[in-house]
N, CA, C and O of each residue as an XYZ file, in Angstrom:
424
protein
N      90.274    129.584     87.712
C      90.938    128.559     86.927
C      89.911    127.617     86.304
O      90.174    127.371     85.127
N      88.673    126.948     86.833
C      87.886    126.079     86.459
C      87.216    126.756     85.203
O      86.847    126.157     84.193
N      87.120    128.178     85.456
C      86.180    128.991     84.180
C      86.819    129.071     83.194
O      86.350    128.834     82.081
N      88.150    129.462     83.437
C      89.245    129.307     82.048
C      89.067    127.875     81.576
O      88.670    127.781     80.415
N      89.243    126.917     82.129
C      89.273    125.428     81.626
C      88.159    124.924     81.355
O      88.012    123.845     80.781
N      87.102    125.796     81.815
C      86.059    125.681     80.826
C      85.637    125.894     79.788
O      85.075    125.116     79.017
N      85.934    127.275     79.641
C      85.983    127.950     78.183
C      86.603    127.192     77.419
O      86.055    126.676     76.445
N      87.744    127.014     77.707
C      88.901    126.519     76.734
C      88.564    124.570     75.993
O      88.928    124.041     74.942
N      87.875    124.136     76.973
C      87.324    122.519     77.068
C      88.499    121.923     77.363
O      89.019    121.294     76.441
N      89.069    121.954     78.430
C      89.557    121.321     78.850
C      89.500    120.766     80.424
O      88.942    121.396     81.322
N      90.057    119.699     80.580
C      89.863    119.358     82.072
C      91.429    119.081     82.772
O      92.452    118.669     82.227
N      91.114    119.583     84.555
C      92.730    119.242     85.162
C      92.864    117.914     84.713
O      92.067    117.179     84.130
N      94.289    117.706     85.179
C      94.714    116.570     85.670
C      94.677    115.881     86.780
O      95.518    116.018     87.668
N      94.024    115.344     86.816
C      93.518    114.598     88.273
C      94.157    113.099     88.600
O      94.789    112.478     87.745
N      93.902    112.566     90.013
C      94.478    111.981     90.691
C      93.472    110.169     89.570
O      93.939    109.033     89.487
N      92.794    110.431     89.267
C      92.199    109.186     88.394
C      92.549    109.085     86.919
O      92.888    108.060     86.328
N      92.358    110.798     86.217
C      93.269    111.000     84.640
C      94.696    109.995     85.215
O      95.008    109.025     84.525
N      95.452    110.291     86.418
C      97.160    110.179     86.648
C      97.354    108.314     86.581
O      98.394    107.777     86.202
N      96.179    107.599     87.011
C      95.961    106.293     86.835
C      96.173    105.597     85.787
O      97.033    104.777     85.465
N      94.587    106.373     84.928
C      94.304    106.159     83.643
C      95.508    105.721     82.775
O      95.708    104.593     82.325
N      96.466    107.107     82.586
C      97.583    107.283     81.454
C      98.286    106.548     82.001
O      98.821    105.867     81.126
N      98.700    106.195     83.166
C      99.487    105.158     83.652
C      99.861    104.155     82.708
O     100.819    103.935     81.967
N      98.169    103.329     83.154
C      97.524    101.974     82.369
C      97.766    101.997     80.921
O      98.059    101.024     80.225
N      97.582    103.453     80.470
C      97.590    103.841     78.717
C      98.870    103.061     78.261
O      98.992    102.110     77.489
N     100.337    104.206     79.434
C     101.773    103.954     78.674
C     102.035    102.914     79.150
O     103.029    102.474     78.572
N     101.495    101.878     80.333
C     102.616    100.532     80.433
C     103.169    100.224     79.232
O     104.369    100.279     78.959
N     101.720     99.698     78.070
C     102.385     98.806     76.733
C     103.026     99.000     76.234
O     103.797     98.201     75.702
N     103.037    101.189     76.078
C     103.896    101.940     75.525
C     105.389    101.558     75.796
O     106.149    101.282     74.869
N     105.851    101.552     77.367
C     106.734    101.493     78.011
C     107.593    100.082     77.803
O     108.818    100.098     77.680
N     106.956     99.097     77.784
C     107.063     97.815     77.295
C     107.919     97.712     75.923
O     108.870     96.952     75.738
N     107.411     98.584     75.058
C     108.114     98.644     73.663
C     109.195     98.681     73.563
O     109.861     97.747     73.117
N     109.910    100.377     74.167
C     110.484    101.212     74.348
C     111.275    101.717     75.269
O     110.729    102.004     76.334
N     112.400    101.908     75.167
C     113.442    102.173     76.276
C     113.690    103.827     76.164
O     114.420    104.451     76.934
N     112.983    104.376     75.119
C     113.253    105.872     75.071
C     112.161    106.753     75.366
O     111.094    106.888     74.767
N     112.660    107.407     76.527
C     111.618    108.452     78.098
C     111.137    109.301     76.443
O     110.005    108.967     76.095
N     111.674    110.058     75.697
C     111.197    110.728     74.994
C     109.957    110.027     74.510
O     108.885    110.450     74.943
N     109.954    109.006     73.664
C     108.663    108.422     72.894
C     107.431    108.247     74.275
O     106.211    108.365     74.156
N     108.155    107.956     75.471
C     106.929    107.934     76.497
C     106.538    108.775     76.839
O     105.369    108.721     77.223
N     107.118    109.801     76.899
C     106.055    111.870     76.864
C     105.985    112.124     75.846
O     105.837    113.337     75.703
N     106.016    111.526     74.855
C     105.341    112.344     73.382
C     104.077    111.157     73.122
O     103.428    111.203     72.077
N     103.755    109.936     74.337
C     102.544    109.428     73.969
C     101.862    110.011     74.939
O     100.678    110.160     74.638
N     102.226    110.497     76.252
C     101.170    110.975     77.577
C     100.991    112.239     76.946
O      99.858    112.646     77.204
N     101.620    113.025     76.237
C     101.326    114.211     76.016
C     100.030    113.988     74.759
O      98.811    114.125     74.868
N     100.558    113.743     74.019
C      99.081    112.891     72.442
C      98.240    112.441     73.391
O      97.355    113.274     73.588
N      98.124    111.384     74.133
C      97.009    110.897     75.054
C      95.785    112.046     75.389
O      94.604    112.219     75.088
N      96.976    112.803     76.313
C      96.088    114.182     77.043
C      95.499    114.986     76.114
O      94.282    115.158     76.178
N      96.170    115.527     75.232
C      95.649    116.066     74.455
C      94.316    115.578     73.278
O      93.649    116.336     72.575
N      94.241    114.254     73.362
C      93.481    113.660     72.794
C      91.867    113.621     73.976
O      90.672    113.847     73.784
N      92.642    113.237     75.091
C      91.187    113.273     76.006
C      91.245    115.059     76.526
O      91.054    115.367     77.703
N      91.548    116.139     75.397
C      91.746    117.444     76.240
C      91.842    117.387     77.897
O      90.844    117.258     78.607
N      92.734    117.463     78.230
C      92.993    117.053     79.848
C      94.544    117.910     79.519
O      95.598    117.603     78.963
N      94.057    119.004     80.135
C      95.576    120.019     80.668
C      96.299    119.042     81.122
O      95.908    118.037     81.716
N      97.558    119.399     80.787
C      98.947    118.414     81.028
C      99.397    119.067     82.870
O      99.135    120.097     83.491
N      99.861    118.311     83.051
C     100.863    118.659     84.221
C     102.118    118.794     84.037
O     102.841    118.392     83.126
N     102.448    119.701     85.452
C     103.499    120.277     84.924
C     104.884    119.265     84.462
O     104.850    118.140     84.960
N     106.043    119.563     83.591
C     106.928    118.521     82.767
C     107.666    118.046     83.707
O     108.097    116.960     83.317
N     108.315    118.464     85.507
C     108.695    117.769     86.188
C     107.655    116.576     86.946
O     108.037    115.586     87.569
N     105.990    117.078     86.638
C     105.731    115.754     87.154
C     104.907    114.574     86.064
O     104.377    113.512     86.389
N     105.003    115.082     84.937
C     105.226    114.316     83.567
C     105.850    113.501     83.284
O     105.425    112.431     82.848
N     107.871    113.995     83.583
C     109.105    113.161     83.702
C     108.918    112.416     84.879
O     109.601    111.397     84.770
N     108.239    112.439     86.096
C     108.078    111.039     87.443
C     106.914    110.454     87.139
O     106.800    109.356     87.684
N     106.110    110.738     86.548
C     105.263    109.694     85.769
C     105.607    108.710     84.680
O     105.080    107.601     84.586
N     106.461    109.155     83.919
C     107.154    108.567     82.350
C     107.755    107.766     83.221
O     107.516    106.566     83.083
N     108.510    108.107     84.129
C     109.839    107.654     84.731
C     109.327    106.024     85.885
O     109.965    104.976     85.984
N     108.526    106.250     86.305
C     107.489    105.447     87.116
C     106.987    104.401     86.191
O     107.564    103.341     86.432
N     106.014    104.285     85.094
C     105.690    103.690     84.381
C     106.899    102.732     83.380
O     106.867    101.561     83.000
N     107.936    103.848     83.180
C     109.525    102.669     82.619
C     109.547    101.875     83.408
O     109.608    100.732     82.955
N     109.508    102.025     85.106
C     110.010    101.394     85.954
C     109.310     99.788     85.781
O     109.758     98.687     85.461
N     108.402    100.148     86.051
C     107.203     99.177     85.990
C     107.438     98.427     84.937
O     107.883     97.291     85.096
N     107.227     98.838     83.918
C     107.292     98.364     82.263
C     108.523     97.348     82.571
O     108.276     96.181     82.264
N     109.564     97.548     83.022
C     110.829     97.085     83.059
C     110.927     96.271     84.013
O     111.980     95.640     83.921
N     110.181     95.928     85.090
C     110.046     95.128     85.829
C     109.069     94.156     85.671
O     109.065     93.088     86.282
N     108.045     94.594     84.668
C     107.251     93.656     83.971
C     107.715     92.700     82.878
O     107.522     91.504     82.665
N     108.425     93.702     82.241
C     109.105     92.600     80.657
C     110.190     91.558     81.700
O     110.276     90.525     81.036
N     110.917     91.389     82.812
C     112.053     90.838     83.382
C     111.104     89.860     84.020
O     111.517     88.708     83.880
N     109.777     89.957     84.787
C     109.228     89.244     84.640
C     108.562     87.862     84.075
O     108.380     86.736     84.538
N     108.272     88.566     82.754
C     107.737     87.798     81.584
C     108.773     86.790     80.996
O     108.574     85.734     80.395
N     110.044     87.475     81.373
C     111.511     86.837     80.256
C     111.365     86.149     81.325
O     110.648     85.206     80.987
N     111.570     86.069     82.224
C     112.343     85.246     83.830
C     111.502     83.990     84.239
O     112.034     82.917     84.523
N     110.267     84.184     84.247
C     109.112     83.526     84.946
C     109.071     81.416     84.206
O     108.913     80.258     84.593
N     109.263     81.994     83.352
C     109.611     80.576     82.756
C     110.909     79.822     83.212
O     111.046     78.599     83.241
N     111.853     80.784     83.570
C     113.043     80.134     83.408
C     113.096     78.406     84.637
O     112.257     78.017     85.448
N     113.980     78.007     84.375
C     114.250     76.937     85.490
C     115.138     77.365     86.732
O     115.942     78.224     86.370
N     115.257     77.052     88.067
C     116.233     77.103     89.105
C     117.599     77.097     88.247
O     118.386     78.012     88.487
N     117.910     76.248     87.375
C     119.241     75.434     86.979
C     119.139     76.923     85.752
O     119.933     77.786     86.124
N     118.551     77.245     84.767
C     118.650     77.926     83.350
C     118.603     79.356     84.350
O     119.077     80.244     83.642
N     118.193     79.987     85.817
C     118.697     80.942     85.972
C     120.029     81.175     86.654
O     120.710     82.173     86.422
N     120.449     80.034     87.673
C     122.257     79.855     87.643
C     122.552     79.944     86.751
O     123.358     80.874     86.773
N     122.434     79.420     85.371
C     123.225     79.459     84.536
C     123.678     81.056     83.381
O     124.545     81.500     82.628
N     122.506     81.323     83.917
C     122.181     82.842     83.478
C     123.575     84.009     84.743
O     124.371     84.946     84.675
N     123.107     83.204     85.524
C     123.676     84.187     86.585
C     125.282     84.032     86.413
O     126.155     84.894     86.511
N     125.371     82.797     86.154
C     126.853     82.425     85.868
C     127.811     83.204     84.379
O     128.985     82.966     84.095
N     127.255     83.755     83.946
C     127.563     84.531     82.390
C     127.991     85.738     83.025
O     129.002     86.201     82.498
N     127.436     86.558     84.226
C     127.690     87.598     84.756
C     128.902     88.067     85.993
O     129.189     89.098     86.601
N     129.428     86.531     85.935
C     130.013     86.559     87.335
C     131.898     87.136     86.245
O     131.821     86.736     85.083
N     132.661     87.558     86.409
C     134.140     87.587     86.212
C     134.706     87.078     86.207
O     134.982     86.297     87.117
N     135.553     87.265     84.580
C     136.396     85.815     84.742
C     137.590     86.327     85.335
O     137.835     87.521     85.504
N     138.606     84.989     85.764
C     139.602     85.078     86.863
C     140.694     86.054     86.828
O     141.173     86.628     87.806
N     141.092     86.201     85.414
C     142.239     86.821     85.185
C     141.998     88.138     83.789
O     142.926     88.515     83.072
N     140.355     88.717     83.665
C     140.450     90.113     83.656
C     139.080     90.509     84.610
O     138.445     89.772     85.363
N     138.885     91.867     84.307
C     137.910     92.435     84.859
C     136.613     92.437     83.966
O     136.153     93.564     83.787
N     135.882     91.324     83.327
C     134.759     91.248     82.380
C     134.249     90.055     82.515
O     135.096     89.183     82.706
N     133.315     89.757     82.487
C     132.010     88.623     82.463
C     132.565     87.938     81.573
O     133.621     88.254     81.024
N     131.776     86.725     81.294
C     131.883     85.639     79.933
C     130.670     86.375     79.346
O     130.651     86.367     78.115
N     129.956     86.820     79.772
C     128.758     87.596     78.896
C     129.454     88.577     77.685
O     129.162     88.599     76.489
N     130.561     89.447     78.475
C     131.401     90.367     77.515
C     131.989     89.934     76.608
O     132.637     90.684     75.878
């Protein structure tokens, strides 16, 4: 396998490449709520640093990992400012009103 991926110039995917692209798609992930645009940048990435892809089920828990993150980062960023009082009040938009089944948010 190493001689084929030599010939060819390419390198595995390794446990530091799996870091790397991580770090690449957060910002990506940040943008974007669509898994597609985030494997059509790890895939351009790899292919850009020739680095054989891994296989697409562990492509999709990487994409899928990095949304996570991304999405717990932007809720972060929105949240971190807020006040004690401006996130009750936030929280209060979500609660049901008395007489249907929908938020005041709805």
């Amino acid at each position: 396998m190493q001689e084929l991926l030599g010939r060819l110039g390419v390198v595995q995917f390794t446990r530091p490449l799996y870091r790397a692209l991580v770090e690449f798609l957060l910002p990506v992930a940040m943008r974007t709520t669509h898994g597609i645009v985030l494997a059509q940048a790890a895939v351009d990435e790899l292919r850009r640093h020739r680095v054989l892809p891994p296989p697409v089920a562990a492509l999709e828990k990487l994409c899928a990992a990095v949304a996570t993150r991304a999405q717990r980062e932007v809720f972060r960023l929105l949240t971190a400012p807020l006040t004690a009082e401006q996130r009750t009040s936030l929280d209060e938009l979500l609660s049901l009103l008395p007489d249907r089944p929908v938020s005041k948010l709805a």
